[in-house]
Residue, then its C-alpha position, 0 to 999 in steps of 0.5 A: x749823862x749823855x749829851x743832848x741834841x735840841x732841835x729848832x721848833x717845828x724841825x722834828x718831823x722827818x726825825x720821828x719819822x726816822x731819817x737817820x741824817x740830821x744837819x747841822x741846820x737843824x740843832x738849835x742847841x746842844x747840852x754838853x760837850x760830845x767828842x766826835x764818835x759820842x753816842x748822843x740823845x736828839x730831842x724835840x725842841x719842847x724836850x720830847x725824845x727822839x732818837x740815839x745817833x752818832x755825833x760827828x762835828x766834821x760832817x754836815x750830817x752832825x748826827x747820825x740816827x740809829x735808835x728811836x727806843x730810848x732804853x736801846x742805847x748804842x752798844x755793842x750788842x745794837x750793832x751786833x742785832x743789826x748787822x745780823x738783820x741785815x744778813x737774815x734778809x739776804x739769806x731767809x727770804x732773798x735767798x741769796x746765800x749761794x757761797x759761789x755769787x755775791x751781794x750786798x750785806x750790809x746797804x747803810x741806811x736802808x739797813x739802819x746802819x747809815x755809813x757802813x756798806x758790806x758787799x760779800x764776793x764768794x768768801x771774801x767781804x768787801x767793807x766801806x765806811x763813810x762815817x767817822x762815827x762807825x769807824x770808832x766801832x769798826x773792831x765790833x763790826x769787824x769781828x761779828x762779821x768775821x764770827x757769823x760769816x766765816x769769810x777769807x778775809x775782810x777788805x776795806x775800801x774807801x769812797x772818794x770825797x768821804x774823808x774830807x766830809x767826815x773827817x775820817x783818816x782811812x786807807x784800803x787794805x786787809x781788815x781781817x783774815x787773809x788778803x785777796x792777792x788776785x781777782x775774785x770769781x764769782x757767779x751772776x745769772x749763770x756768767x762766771x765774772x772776775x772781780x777786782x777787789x783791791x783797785x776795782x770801782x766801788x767794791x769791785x762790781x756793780x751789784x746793784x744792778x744784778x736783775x736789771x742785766x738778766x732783764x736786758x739779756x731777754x731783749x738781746x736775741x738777733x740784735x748788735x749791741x752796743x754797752x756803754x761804759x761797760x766796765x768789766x762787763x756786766x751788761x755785755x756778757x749777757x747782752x752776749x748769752x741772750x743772743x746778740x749777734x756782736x756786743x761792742x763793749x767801750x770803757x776809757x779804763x784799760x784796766x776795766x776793759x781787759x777783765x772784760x775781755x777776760x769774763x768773755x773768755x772765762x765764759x767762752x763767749x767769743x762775739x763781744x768786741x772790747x775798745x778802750x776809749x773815752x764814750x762820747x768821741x767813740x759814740x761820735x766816731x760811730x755815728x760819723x762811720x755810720x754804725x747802727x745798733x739794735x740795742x744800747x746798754x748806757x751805764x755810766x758812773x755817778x755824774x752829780x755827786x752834789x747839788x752843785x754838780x746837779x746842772x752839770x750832770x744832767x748835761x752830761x746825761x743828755x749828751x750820752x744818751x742824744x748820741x746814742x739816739x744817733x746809733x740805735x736802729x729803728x724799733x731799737x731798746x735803749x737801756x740808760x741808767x743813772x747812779x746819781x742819787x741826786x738826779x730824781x726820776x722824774x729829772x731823768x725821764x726829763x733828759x730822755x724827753x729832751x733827747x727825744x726833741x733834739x733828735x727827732x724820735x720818739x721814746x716809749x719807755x717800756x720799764x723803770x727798773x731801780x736797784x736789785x732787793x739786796x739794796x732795799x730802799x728804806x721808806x724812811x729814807x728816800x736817798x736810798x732809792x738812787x738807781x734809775x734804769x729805763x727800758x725803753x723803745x725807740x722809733 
């Protein structure tokens, strides 16, 4: 007989309601002995089914959910339907299934499959793992992506910090098939891109933001751009094809910036000028210079990986982008992004509305994009809704 998982009285709701995570704070008892990886059944304090999860003593989120049908038990044949789910969305109705671009698969909870992510680069899959539960099933994930897909190979990426929350023991490396021994070369918004897919951040590019640089790209025409944290060159390169008189592209890894300068030659593009450096003391060495810019793309990496980072962050958010103020012209778009998942979108307007204040101008915010569909956002799930993208007009 399975485990049980006892909630505390009025502790249910969000769980009927399926968000997969379920905190230690929230168990009041459990009936037996689960090892870690153990398929678990959650109830409801007065003794009312819930759900099917994944138990995990190591982690805060002690359980993961992923059945709310009490006759689905978590077998292989479970995981095998949803990962074939999550492929019919990208192929049968986003239509994202061109062998020569890339997108994300598999988006963990948003897919109902909380801790596996699956990015596909042309003919090679890209899988991370943040839960030490679904690693135990690595093997059936593994073969049914490779039996459905056909790709290269698989490669396995872990995630900074996931090891010592989950306690999971994970190195990259080949999974299946072949190894990528050199770039990928895939395909976005008519740019041909390299992508690294052994050392790259992430999976190796920045998916999720596929739509919003198409959509910047229709503001670039006759301006000088600047693209901050620019990594391999997502944003410059159709900053550049929209127009842009120059892109300046700025990233502190070399590594980064040399596949930039590589994308651009690639695509012919001869106008985007590449510096490596740190993006606040080079933002401070234009502004002193004088420089000014006509449109400014601030993309950086995830600055609150915590609560307990929050505070730090959100500095770190409005120092970025009061220097950009500094050096955007007057009617100048400002692009600025936010990853952190942790920073809501209503603390993010609240850094533009005190960058506004410091510097003395005025802030329309013309869009607030979010992340591309192939990372839906599961209403069950709000933590799945984590990227912030603004547009905005400065005066």
């Amino acid at each position: 007989m399975p485990t049980r998982i006892i909630l505390k009285p009025r502790r249910a709701r969000p769980f009927y309601a399926r968000h997969p995570w379920l905190f230690a704070g929230a168990i009041d008892r459990i009936d037996g002995a689960p090892v870690n990886g153990d398929e678990v059944a959650v109830h409801a304090h007065d003794g009312q089914f819930i759900a099917w999860g994944l138990f995990n003593s190591n982690s805060q989120i002690r359980v993961r959910l992923y059945s709310w049908d009490q006759a689905q038990h978590l077998e292989p044949g479970f995981w095998k339907g949803r990962i074939d789910d999550a492929i019919r969305l990208r192929h049968e109705v986003l239509k994202l299934d061109d062998p020569h671009t890339a997108c994300r698969l598999i988006f963990s909870e948003a897919d109902g499959l909380s801790g596996l992510v699956v990015d596909r680069y042309a003919d090679w899959l890209i899988m991370q793992l943040t839960s030490l539960a679904l690693s135990h099933r690595q093997q059936v994930i593994v073969d049914h992506l490779a039996e459905s897909l056909h790709p290269r190979g698989v490669y396995l990426r872990t995630e900074r910090g996931v090891g010592e929350a989950e306690g999971l023991v994970l190195r990259d490396g080949p999974i299946w098939g072949e190894t990528p021994e050199g770039p990928a070369e895939i395909v976005e918004n008519e740019l041909t891109f390299q992508i690294d897919l052994r050392t790259g951040q992430k999976t190796g590019f920045y998916l999720d933001q596929r739509d919003n640089r198409r959509a910047v790209r229709a503001l670039a025409l006759g301006r000088r751009a600047l693209d901050v944290c620019c990594y391999t060159g997502g944003f410059s390169l159709n900053l550049a094809r929209g127009g842009a008189t120059e892109v300046v592209a700025v990233d502190v890894s070399a590594t980064a910036t040399a596949l930039v300068e590589a994308n651009a030659q690639r695509n012919g593009i001869g106008n985007v000028k590449v510096e490596t450096a740190d993006a606040f003391a080079f933002m401070d060495r234009l502004a002193a210079a004088g420089d000014r810019f006509g449109i400014i793309v601030l993309d950086p990496p995830r600055f609150a990986r915590s609560r307990r980072s929050l505070e730090q962050a959100m500095g770190g958010y409005q120092r970025l982008n009061e220097a950009a103020l500094k050096l955007l012209e007057r009617d100048g778009i400002l692009v600025t992004c936010s990853c952190s998942g942790q920073v809501s979108r209503e603390d993010f307007a609240g850094v533009l509305n005190l960058a506004a204040e410091h510097s003395h101008r005025s802030i329309q915010i013309l869009e607030q994009r979010g992340q591309a569909p192939d990372h839906p956002v599961s209403a069950s799930c709000p933590e799945t809704n984590y990227l912030k993208c603004l547009i905005c007009r400065v005066v």
